[in-house]
C-alpha atoms as an extended CHARMM CRD file, in Angstrom:
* protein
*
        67  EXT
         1         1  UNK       CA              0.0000000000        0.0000000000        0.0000000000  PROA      1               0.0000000000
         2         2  UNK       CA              1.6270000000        3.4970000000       -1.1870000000  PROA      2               0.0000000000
         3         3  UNK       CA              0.7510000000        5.8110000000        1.2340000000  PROA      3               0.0000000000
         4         4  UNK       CA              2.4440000000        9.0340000000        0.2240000000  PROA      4               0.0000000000
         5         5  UNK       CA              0.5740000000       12.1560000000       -0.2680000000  PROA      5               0.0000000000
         6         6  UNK       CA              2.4120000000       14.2900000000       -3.0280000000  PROA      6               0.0000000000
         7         7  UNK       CA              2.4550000000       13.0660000000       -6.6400000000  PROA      7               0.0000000000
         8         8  UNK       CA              6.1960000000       12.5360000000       -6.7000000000  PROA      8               0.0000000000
         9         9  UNK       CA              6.5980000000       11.2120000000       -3.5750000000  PROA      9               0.0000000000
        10        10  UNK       CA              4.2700000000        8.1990000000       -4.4500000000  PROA      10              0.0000000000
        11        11  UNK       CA              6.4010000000        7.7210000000       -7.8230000000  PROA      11              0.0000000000
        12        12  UNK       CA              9.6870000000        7.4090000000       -5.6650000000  PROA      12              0.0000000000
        13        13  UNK       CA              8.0580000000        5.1000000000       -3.4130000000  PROA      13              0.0000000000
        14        14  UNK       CA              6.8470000000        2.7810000000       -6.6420000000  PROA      14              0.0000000000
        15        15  UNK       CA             10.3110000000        3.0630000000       -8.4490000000  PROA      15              0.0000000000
        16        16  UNK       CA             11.8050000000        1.7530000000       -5.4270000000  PROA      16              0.0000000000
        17        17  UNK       CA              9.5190000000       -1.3450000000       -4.6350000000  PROA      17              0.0000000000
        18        18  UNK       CA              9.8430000000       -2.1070000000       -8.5320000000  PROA      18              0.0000000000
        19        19  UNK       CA             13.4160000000       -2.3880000000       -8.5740000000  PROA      19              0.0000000000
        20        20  UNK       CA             12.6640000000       -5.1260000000       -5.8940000000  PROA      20              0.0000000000
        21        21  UNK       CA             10.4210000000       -6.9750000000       -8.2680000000  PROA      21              0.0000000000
        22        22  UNK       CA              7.2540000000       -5.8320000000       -6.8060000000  PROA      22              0.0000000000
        23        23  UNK       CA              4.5780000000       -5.7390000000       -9.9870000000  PROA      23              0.0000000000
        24        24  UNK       CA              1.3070000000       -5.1690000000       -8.2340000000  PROA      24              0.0000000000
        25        25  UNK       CA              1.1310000000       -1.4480000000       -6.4850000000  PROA      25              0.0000000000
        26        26  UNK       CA             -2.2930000000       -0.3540000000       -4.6370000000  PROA      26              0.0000000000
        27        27  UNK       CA             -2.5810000000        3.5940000000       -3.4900000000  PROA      27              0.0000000000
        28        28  UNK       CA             -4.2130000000        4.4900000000       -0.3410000000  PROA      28              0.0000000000
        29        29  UNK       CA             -6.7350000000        7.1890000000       -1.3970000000  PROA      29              0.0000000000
        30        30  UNK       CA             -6.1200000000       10.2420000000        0.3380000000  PROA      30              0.0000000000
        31        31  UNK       CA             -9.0420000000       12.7240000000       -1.7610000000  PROA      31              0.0000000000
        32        32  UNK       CA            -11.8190000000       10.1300000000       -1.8930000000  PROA      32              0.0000000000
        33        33  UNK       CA            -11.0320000000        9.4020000000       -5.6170000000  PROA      33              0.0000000000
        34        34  UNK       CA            -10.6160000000       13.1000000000       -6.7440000000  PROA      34              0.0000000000
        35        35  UNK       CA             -7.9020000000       15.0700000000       -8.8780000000  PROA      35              0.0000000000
        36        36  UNK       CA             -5.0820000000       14.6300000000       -5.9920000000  PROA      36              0.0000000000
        37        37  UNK       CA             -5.8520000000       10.8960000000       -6.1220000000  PROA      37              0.0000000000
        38        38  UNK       CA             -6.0030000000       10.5790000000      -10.2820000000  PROA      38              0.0000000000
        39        39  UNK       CA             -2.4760000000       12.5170000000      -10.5930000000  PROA      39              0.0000000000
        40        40  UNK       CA             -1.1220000000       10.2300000000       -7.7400000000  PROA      40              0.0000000000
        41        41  UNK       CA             -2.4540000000        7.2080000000       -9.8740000000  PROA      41              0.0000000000
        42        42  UNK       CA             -0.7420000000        8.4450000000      -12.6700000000  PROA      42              0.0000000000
        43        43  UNK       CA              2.2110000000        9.3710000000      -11.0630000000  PROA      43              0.0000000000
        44        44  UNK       CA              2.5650000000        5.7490000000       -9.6400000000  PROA      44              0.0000000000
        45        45  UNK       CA              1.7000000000        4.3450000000      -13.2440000000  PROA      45              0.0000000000
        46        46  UNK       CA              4.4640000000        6.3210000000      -14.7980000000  PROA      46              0.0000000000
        47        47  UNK       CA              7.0110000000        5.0850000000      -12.6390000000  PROA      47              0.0000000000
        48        48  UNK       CA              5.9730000000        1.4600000000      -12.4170000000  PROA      48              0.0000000000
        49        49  UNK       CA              5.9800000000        0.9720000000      -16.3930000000  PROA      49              0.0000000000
        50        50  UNK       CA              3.4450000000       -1.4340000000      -18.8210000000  PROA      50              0.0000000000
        51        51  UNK       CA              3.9990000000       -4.3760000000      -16.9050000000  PROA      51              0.0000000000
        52        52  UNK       CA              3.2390000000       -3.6450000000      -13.8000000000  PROA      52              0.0000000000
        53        53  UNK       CA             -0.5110000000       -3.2050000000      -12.0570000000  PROA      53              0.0000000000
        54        54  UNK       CA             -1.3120000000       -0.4360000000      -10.4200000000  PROA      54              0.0000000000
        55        55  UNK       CA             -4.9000000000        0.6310000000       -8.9830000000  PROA      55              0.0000000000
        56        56  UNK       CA             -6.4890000000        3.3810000000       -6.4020000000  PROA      56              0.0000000000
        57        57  UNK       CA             -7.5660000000        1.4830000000       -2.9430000000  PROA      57              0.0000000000
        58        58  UNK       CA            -11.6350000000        0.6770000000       -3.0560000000  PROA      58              0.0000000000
        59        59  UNK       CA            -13.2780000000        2.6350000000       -0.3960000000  PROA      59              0.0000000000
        60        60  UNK       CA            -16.3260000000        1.0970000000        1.1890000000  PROA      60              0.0000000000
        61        61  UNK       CA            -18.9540000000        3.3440000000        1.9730000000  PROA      61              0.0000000000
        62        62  UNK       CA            -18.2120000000        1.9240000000        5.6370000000  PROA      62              0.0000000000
        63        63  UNK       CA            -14.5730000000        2.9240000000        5.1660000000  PROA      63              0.0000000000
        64        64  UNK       CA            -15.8740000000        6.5520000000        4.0890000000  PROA      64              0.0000000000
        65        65  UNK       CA            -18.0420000000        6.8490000000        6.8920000000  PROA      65              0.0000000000
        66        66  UNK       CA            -15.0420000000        6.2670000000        9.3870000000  PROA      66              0.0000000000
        67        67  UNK       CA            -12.8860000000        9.0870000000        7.9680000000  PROA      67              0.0000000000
């Protein structure tokens, strides 16, 4: 789970689990799915590269009711 907030941050965090093999990335949402979140994804898609998997955590409507 990438946790950082700031678009770049999140990239450096994915670069360096990839060049440990990881493939699968999942980012913790931090702006319930809005523009923060998309450029994070985006970010973290960039620096994984085609043949990795990255996707934006699911949140529950449970989840979003305990933020």
């Amino acid at each position: 789970m990438i946790t950082a907030k700031r678009p770049d941050d999140v990239a450096g965090e994915v670069e360096r689990l990839a060049r440990t093999g990881q493939k699968r990335f999942v980012i913790s949402t931090v702006d319930h799915g809005g523009m923060l979140d998309q450029e994070r994804l985006g970010a973290a898609r960039y620096a994984a590269g085609l043949q990795s998997t990255v996707e934006l955590e699911e949140v529950t409507a449970a989840a979003a009711a305990a933020r």
